[in-house]
ROTORZA-584798 format. One line per 5 residues: their letters; for each residue x, y, z of C-alpha. Coordinates in Angstrom, 1 decimal, padded with zeros to 4 digits. Each point is the difference from the previous one (the first is absolute). Layout:
N
A> X Y Z; ...
***
This chain:
132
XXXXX> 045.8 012.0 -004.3; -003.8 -000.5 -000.2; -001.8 001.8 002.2; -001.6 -001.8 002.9; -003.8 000.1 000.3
XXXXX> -002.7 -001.0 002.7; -003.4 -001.0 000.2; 000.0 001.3 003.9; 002.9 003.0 -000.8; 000.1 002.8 -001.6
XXXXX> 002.8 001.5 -002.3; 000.6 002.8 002.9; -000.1 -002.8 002.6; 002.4 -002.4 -001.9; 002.4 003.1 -000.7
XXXXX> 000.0 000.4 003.9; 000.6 -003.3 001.1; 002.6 -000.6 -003.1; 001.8 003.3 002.2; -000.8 -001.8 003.4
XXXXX> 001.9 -003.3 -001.6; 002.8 001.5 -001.3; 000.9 002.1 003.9; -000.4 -003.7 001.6; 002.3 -001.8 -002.7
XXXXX> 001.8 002.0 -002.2; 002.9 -001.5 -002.5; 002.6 -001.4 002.0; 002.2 -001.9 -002.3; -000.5 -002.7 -000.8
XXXXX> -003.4 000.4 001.0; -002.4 002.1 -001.8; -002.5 002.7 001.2; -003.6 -000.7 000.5; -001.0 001.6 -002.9
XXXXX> 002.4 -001.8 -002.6; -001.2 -003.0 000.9; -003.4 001.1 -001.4; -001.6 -002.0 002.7; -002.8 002.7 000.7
XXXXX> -001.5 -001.5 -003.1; -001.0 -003.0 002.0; -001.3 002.1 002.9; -003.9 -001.6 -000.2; 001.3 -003.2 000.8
XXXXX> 000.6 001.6 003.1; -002.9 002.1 000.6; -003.1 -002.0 -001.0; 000.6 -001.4 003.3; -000.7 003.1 001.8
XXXXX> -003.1 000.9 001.9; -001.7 003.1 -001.1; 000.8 002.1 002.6; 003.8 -000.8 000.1; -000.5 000.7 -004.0
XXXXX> -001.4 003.3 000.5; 002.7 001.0 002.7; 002.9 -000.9 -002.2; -001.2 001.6 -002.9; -000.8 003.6 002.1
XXXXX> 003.7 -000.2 001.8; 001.3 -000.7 -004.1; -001.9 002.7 -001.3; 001.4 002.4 003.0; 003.7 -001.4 -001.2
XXXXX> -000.1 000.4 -003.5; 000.4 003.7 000.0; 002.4 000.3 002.7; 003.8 000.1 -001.0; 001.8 -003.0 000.3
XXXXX> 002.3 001.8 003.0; -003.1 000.7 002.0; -001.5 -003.9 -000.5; 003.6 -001.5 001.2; 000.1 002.2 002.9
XXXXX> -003.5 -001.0 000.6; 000.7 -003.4 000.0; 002.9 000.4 002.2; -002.0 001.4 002.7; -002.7 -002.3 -000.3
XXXXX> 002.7 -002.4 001.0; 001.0 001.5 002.8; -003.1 001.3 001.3; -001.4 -000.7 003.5; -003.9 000.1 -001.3
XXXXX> -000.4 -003.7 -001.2; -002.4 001.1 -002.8; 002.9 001.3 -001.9; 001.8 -003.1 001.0; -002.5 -002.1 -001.7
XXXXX> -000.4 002.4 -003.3; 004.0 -000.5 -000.3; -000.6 -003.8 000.4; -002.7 -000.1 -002.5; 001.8 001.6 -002.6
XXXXX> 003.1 -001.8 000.5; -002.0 -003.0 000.0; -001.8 000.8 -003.5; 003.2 001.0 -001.6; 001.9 -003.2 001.2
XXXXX> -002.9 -002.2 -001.1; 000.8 001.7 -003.5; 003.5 -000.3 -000.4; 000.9 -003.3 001.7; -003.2 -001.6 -001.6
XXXXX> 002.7 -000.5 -003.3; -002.3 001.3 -001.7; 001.1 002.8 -002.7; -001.5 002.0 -002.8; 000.0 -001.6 -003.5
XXXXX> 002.6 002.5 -001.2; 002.7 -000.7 002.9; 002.8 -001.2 -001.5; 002.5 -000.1 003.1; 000.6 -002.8 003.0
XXXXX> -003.2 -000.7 002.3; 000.9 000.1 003.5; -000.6 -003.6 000.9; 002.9 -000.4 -003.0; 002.3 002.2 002.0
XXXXX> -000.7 -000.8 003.5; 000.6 -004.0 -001.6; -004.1 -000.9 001.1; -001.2 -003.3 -001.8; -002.7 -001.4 001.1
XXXXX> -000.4 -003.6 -001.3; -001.8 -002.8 000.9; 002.2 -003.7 000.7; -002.1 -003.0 -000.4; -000.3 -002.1 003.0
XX> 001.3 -003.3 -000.5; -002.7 -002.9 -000.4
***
């Protein structure tokens, strides 16, 4: 698959959150992982919105990720969940929320080949003409 790239990101910082997506939604047939979706390649849609700051923190906690094993991140992120501080509460949210942007935007890499998730969840948005 090509490999994603970012105007705000950096490869390290893509390879981090690529791992970060894959622990939140891995392959689960018939659904596919974050990653295979390709979706990352779409991820300055999403992030040309951000403020500076927010930019700068995501990119640090990425960075701080990307060389971490993937064992350590999930665990991570499972007691991020379940953590009393809220500030870890929120990091979880934000990351889920970033990753969930991605994937259930339908959006998908030029390579992917397989079902989008709006096709396999049966999601068609359409618009029906109002009667004049």
């Amino acid at each position: 698959m090509k490999q994603a790239k970012s105007v705000f990101l950096s490869t390290t910082e893509l390879k981090a959150l690529k791992k970060i997506g894959d622990i939140i939604i891995p392959e689960n047939n018939p659904f596919p992982s974050f990653s295979q979706t390709a979706c990352i390649q779409h991820i300055d849609d999403v992030l040309s919105f951000l403020c500076d700051k927010d930019l700068a923190d995501l990119k640090a906690l990425l960075r701080f990720n990307a060389f971490l094993p993937t064992s350590i991140v999930s665990l991570a992120l499972r007691l991020m969940n379940s953590s009393l501080l809220s500030i870890f509460r929120l990091v979880s949210l934000g990351l889920k929320g970033l990753i969930m942007t991605l994937y259930y935007s339908n959006k998908t890499g030029i390579d992917y080949k397989g079902k989008q998730p709006y096709d396999i969840i049966d999601y068609h948005v359409h618009v029906i003409p109002k009667n004049t």
